[in-house]
N, C-alpha and C positions, 0 to 999 in steps of 0.2 A: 504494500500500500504506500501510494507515496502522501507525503505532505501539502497540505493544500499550500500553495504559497503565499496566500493574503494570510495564512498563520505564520509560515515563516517572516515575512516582512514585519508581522505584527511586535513577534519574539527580537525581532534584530531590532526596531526602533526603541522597545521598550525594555527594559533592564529588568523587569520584575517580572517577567513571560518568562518561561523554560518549558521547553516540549521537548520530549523522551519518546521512544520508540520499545517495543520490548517484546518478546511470545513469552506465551503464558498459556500452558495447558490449552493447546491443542488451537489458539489465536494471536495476530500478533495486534498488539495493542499501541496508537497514539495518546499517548496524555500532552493534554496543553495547561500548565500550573499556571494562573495570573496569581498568583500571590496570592498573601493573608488579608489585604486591602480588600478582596474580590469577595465583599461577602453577598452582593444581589449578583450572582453568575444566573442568566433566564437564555434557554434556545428553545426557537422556534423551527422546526422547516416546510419550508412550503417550496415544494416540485422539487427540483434538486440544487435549491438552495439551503444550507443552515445560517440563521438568522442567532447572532446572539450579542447580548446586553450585559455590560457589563457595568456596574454600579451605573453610570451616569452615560456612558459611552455603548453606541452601539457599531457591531461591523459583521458581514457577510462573507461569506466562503463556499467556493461549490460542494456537495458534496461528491467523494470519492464513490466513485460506481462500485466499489466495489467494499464497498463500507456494510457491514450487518447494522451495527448499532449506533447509535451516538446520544451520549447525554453528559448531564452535567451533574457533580455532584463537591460542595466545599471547595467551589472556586477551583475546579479541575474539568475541561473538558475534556471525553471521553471518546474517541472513536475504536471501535473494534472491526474487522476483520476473520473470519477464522481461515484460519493455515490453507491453502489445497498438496494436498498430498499426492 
């Protein structure tokens, strides 16, 4: 799965973004941390946009076709994938 790159741009302008990549039983996983500051983290998606808000700031990213999940949870967005074997 690759990164959408209005995250990456996001993480390179702002110093308190950190996105990680990882597998994990049997998926591999995107995390995008905005920090402890990120405590209203809200996503929406409509078609194959995700739409998300972040305290006071809002921004947009395609989603990955080939993405299973995506949510938010303690100022971490989540996207999953599982593995093809």
């Amino acid at each position: 799965m690759h990164t959408p790159h209005e995250l990456e741009d996001l993480a390179r302008d702002q110093h308190n973004i950190l996105i990680c990549k990882q597998e994990h039983d049997g998926e591999e996983i995107l995390a995008v941390d905005f920090g402890r500051n990120a405590t209203d983290l809200l996503l929406d998606i409509v078609g194959g946009t995700a739409i998300v808000v972040v305290d006071t700031e809002q921004f947009d990213f395609e989603v990955p076709t080939d993405a299973d999940e995506i949510t938010v949870n303690n100022g971490i967005l989540t996207i999953k994938q599982a593995i093809q074997q």
